[in-house]
N, C-alpha and C positions, 0 to 999 in steps of 0.2 A: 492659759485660761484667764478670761479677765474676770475679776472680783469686786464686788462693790455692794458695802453695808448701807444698815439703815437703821436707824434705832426706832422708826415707826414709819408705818405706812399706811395707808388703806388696805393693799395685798401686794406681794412683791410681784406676783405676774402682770397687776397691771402697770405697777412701773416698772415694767420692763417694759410692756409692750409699748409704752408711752415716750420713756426716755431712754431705751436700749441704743439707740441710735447714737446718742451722745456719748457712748463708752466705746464705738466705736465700728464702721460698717463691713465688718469682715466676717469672714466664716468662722472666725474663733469664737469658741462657746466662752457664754459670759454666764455668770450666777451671779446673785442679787440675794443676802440675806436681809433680816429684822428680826430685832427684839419682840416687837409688838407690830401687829394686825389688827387695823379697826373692825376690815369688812374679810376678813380670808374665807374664802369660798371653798364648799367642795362640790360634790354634783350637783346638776339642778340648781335648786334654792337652797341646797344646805351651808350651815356656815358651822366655822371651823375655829371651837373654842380651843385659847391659847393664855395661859399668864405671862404679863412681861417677862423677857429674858429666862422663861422656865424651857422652854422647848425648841425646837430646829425648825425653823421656816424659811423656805427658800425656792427662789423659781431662778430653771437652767434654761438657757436659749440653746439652740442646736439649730444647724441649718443642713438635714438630712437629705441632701437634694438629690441621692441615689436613689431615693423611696419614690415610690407613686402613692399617690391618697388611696387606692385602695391597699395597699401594702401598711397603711398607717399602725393598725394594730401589734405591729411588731414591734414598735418603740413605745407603746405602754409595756408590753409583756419582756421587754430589757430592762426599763426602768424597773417593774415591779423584781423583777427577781434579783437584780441589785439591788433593792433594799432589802429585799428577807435574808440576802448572804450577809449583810453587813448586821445586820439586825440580829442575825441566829447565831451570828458571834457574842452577843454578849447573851443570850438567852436561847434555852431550845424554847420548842413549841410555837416555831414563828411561820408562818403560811401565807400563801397571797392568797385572797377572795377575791372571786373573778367578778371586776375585769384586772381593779392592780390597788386594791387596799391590802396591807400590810394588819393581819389577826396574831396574836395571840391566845391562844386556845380561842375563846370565843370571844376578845374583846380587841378591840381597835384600836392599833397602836400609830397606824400611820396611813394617811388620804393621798394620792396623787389626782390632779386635773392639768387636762393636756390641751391647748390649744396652737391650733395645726396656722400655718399661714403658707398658702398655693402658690405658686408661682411658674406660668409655664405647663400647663399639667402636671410639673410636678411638686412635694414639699419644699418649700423657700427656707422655713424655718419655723422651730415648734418651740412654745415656752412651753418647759413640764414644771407646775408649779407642786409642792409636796409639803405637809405638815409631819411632823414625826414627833411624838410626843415624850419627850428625854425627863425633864428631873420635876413636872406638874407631881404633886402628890397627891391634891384633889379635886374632881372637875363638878361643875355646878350649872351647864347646862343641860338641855333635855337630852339631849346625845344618847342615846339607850347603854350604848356598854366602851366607854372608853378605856382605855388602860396607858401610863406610862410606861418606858422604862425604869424610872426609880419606883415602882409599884410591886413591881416586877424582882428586882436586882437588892431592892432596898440600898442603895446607894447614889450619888451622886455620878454621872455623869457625862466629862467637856463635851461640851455642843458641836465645837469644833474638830474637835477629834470625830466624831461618829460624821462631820457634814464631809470631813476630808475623805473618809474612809468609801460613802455613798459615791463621791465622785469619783473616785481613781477605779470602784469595782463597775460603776458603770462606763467611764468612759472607756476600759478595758473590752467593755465587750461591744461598746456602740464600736469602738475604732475597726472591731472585726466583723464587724457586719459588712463594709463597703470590703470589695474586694481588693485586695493589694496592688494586683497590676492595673487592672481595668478602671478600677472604682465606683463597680455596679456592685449591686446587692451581691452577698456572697450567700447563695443557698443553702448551702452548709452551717454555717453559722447560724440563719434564719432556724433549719431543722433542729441544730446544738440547744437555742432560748428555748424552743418551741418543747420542747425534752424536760429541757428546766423547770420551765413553766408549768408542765403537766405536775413533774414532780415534788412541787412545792405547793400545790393546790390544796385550799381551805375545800374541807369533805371530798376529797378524792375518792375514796373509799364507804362504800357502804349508802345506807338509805335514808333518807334526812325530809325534812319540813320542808318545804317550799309555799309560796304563796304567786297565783296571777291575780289577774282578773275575774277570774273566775273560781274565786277560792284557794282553799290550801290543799293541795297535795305533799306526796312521800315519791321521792326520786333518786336516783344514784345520778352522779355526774357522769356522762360520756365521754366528751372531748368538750375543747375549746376551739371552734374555728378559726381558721386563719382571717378571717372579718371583725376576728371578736365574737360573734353569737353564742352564745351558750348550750348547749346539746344537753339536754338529759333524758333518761329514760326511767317512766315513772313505774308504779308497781304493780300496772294493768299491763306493762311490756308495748308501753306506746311511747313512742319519740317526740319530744318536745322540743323546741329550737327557738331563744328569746334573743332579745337585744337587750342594751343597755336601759335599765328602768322599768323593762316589763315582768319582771321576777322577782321577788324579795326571798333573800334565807331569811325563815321563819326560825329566832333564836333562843332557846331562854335566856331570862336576865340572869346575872348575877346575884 
């Protein structure tokens, strides 16, 4: 894996997507940390508050060209459950909130944003850019409910230790995604994440708040499609079915 710091940037995804090329044009995954982000992005328009050198920011290149763009949701749902395993190592109560933020009971420990680049009909190569929020002790912007690990653990930390740990348990499980002999999608494996993913899911269980368009509802989660969309079933036993942005968990604060 190639490796290459930054002691600031705008956001590491987009130099990668900028200057990835100059570390080097091969299928080997490259990561890019920083200390400090001007502009770190999370969904949409949200940005992604960070104190210098307090926390883990970093974007991996991957070039998954076993995948088809519609198949794409399966490499957020790898990435998100390698971080909740690496993450539930040093703390219980860690869960991914669909599609692949990384909660803490109810507070947010960790962002991933994924951007896909086509090639061919199929994936060329995806930068998964992620913030993970390690030894901050207090955050100051509007962000509704963030949380550290040192919040959490009341302890300190290495950045590096927890960035080493994220990549070795994902690229454990991206390597078994592609098949061994063939090096198509390995089905089985896709079912093994898709398992995980269920099982480490923020409100799995039970009946919760939700918010559309059309106000706030009470739902159980159903499943997670293999698209991504969201399935729930609310408490009139009608089927709801969102995409990314059209649903909010309605949370209390802290």
């Amino acid at each position: 894996m190639i490796r290459r710091h930054l002691s600031q940037t705008d956001s590491t995804s987009s130099w990668l997507r900028q200057n990835g090329h100059k570390l080097g044009n091969t299928d080997e995954p490259v990561v890019v940390t920083a200390d400090y982000q001007t502009a770190g992005r999370g969904q949409g328009s949200n940005h992604w508050e960070s104190q210098p050198a307090q926390n883990l920011l970093f974007s991996l290149r991957v070039c998954p060209s076993f995948l088809s763009p519609e198949r794409q949701f399966i490499l957020s749902k790898t990435f998100a459950v390698a971080l909740c395993e690496v993450l539930g190592s040093y703390a219980d109560g860690m869960t991914v909130k669909w599609p692949n933020d990384i909660y803490w009971h109810d507070r947010k420990i960790s962002g991933t944003l994924i951007e896909l680049q086509l090639q061919g009909g199929r994936i060329g190569s995806a930068i998964i850019g992620a913030g993970v929020n390690i030894n901050q002790r207090q955050f100051f912007s509007d962000a509704p409910n963030p949380v550290s690990l040192w919040q959490i653990i009341r302890q300190e930390t290495d950045r590096e230790e927890v960035l080493d740990s994220i990549l070795s348990t994902f690229m454990r499980h991206y390597g078994e995604l592609a098949h061994a002999t063939t090096g198509a999608l390995s089905e089985q494996k896709v079912g093994s994440i898709d398992a995980l993913y269920h099982q480490k899911l923020y409100r799995k269980e039970g009946y919760h708040s939700y918010r559309d368009a059309n106000g706030e509802f009470t739902a159980r989660i159903d499943h997670v499609a293999d698209n991504g969309t969201l399935h729930l079933m609310d408490s009139q036993g009608c089927s709801r079915c969102y995409s990314f942005k059209e649903v909010a968990f309605v949370i209390q604060q802290p």
